[in-house]
C-alpha positions, -999 to +999 in steps of 0.1 A: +146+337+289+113+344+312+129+316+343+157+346+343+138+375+339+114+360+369+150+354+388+161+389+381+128+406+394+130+382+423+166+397+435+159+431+427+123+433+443+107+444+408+068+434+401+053+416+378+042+433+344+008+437+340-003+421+307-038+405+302-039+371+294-040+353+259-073+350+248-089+313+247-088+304+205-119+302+197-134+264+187-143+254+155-174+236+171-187+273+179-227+275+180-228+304+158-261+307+133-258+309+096-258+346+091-280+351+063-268+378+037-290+402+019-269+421-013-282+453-023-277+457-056-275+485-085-291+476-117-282+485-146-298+478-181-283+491-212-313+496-237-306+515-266-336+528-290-331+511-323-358+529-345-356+568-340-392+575-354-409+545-331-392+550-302-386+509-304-356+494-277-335+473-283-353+442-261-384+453-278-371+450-314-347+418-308-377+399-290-347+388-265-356+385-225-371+411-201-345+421-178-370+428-150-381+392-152-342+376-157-336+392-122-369+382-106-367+346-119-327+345-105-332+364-073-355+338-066-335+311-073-311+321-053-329+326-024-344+292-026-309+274-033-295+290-007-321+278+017-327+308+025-295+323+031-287+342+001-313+371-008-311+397-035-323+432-029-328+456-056-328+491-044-322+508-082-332+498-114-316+526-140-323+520-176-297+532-197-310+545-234-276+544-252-246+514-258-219+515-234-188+532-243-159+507-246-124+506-235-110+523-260-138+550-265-156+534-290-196+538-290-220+513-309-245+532-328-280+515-332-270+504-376-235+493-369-244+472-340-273+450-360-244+449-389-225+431-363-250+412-349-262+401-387-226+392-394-227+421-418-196+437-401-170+422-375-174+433-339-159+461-326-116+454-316-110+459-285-136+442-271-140+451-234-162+471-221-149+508-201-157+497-166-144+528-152-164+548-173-196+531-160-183+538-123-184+573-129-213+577-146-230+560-117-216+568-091-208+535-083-173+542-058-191+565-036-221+546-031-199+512-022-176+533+002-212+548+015-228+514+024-254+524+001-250+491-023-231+460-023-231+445-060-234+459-095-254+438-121-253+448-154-279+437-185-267+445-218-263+422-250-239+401-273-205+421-281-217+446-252-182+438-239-187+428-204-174+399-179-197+369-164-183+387-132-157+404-122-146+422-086-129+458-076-122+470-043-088+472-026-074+430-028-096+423-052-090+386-065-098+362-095-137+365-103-141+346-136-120+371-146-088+394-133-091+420-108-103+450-123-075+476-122-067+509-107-096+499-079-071+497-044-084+528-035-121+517-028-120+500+008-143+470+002-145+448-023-177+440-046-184+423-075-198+434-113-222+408-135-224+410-168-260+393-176-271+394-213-309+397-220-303+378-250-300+348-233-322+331-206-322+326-160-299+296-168-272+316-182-274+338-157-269+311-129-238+299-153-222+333-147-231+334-109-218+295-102-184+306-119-183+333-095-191+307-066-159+286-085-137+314-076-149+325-043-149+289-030-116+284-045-102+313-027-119+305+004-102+272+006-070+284-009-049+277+018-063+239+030-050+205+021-061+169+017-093+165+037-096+199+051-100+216+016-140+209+015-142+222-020-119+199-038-141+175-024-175+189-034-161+193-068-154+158-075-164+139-107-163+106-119-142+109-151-115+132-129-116+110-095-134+073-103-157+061-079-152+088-058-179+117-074-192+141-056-216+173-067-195+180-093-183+212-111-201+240-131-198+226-167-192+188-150-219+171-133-205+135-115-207+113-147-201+144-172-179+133-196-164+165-213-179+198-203-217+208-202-224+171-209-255+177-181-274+150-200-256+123-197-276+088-188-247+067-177-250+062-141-219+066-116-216+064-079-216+097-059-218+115-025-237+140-040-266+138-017-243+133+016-238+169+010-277+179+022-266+160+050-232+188+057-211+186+082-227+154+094-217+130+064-233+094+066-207+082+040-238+071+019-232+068-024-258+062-047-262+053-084-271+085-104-273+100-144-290+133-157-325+126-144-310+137-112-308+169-125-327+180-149-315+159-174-297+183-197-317+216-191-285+242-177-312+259-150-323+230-137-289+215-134-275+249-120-302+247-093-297+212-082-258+217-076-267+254-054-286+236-030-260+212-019-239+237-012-232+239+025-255+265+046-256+254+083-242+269+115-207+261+129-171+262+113-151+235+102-116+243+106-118+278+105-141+283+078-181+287+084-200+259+074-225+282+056-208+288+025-233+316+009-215+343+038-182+340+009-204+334-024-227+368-016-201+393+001-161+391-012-154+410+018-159+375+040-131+356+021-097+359+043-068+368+023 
C-alpha cells in the first residue's frame, strides 16, 4: 500500500506528508539510577481509654507495643533492606481515643472488647473494619489526590478488623487482599496497613513482605520462563529441588511447610547470587536457618528484603530496582 501511494503522489506531483519519525525504543541496557522512593505516610493509631476514672489506654493497660517505636524500628528496616532505596516519612501521627467503627456500624466499647479479648464473648460478626468511614474521617481522598501523602498505616489491635494491607485508587489490584471498593474515583493508587500493636516489628515486616508478594507478582504478571525474575527469586527446595532460590514469605529455601524459618537441613541455593543482581555468577551454596536468623520471623524477614534487587538499569522492560513497585503502586504497569 505505501509503494502505491508513493506512485500516486509521484504522477500527480503531490508532496510528501510531513510526519516525524518513529522514535528510537528505548534499551533495556539504559544507564538510568535507581530512583530512590520516599512514602509519606499518615499515621493512624486507634487507642481507646479503657478505665474512665484513670484515664488508662488501651497500650498502657494491655502492656502490648508502643506504636511510635513499631514504626521507628520498621522504618528503619526498611531503609536499610532496601539499601537505601526505600525510606518512610511520617508527616502525621493522629492518635485516635475511640475503636473504629466497623462495616456494619458496629462500635466496640472499652467492657465488651476485653470480654472478647478474654474469650468471655465471641468477636463482633461482620468482622471488617468500615474503611470508608476512616477515609472520611481523615480526610484521606483529598490529601492522596493533593500530593499531600502517599500511604495510610493504621495501628490498632486483635478483632480491630483491618487487612495486613490493602490498596484503593482507580485500578487498584490484589494487596493481600481485594481491591477496596467504590475507590475508581481517586486518580492514584495507594495502599492501607493494618499493623497491630499487640504484636511485634516482625509481624509488621510479615504484612509488608505480603504486600511485596503481590506487587512483585503483578509487576511480572505478564513475563514467562526466564524473563519472569520473581518466579525465580521465589524458588524453594521442596517446590523446585536443587534449584532454591531466596525463597517466599512463609518458605525460606529448605522450608518444609510454611514458617518453618528454623529449619537445619541444608539445601543448595542461589540465594546469595541475588546480592550480586543482574550480574549472576551462577554460584550455589549449602545453607539451613543459621543463614537467617535461625527461626526468629524479623531476622528472617530482613535477610530475604535485602536480596531483593535495587540497582540501576532494566531488564526487559522492568527496572532492576525493585523497591520503585514495592513503595509506590502507581509504578506497577497494568
Amino acid at each position: 500500500m505505501s509503494s502505491l501511494l508513493a506512485l500516486l503522489r509521484k504522477l500527480f506531483g503531490l508532496s510528501e506528508p510531513n510526519v516525524d519519525p518513529e522514535p528510537e525504543p528505548v534499551e533495556d541496557t539504559s544507564p538510568e539510577p535507581a530512583r530512590r522512593t520516599v512514602s509519606r505516610i499518615l499515621s493512624i493509631i486507634y487507642n481507646p481509654t479503657m478505665n474512665a476514672e484513670t484515664g488508662e489506654k488501651l497500650t498502657a493497660q494491655s502492656g502490648w507495643q508502643n506504636p511510635d517505636d513499631l514504626a521507628v524500628g520498621f522504618s528503619a528496616d526498611t531503609l536499610e533492606t532496601s539499601h537505601g532505596m526505600a525510606r518512610y516519612d511520617i508527616v502525621e501521627r493522629i492518635e485516635v481515643d475511640a475503636f473504629p467503627v466497623l462495616k456494619d456500624g458496629f462500635r466496640y466499647s472499652p467492657s465488651l472488647y476485653l470480654d472478647v479479648l478474654h474469650g468471655v464473648t465471641p468477636p463482633h460478626q461482620p468482622y471488617d473494619v468500615d474503611y470508608h468511614a476512616i477515609m472520611d474521617d481523615f480526610n484521606i481522598v483529598e490529601r492522596v489526590e493533593n500530593n499531600e501523602i502517599d500511604e495510610v498505616w493504621v495501628f490498632a489491635f486483635p478483632y480491630g478488623g483491618f487487612y495486613e494491607s490493602i490498596m484503593a485508587g482507580k485500578d487498584a489490584f490484589w494487596c493481600n487482599a481485594r481491591p477496596l471498593e467504590d475507590t475508581e474515583h481517586i486518580s492514584r493508587r495507594f495502599i492501607i496497613m493494618g499493623f497491630s500493636y499487640e504484636r511485634g516489628i516482625g509481624e509488621m515486616e510479615e504484612s509488608f513482605d505480603h504486600r511485596i508478594e503481590s506487587l512483585m507478582e503483578k509487576t511480572f504478571e505478564k513475563k514467562h520462563g526466564d524473563d519472569d525474575l520473581w518466579e525465580r527469586f521465589t524458588r524453594y527446595d521442596k517446590k523446585n529441588p536443587g534449584q532454591a532460590h531466596v525463597g517466599s514469605v512463609h518458605f525460606a529455601p529448605n522450608s518444609e511447610r510454611d514458617y518453618d524459618w528454623g529449619n537445619l537441613k541444608y539445601v543448595p541455593s542461589y540465594c546469595d547470587d541475588w546480592l550480586n543482581f543482574p550480574d549472576f555468577t551462577g554460584k550455589m551454596r549449602q545453607v539451613n536457618a543459621t543463614d537467617w536468623g535461625n527461626g526468629d520471623i524479623r531476622l528472617h524477614h530482613r535477610w530475604w528484603q535485602t536480596r531483593i534487587p535495587h540497582m540501576a538499569g532494566r531488564q526487559n522492560g522492568i527496572h532492576n530496582n525493585w523497591w520503585q513497585y514495592i513503595m509506590d503502586a502507581n509504578e506497577v504497569n497494568m
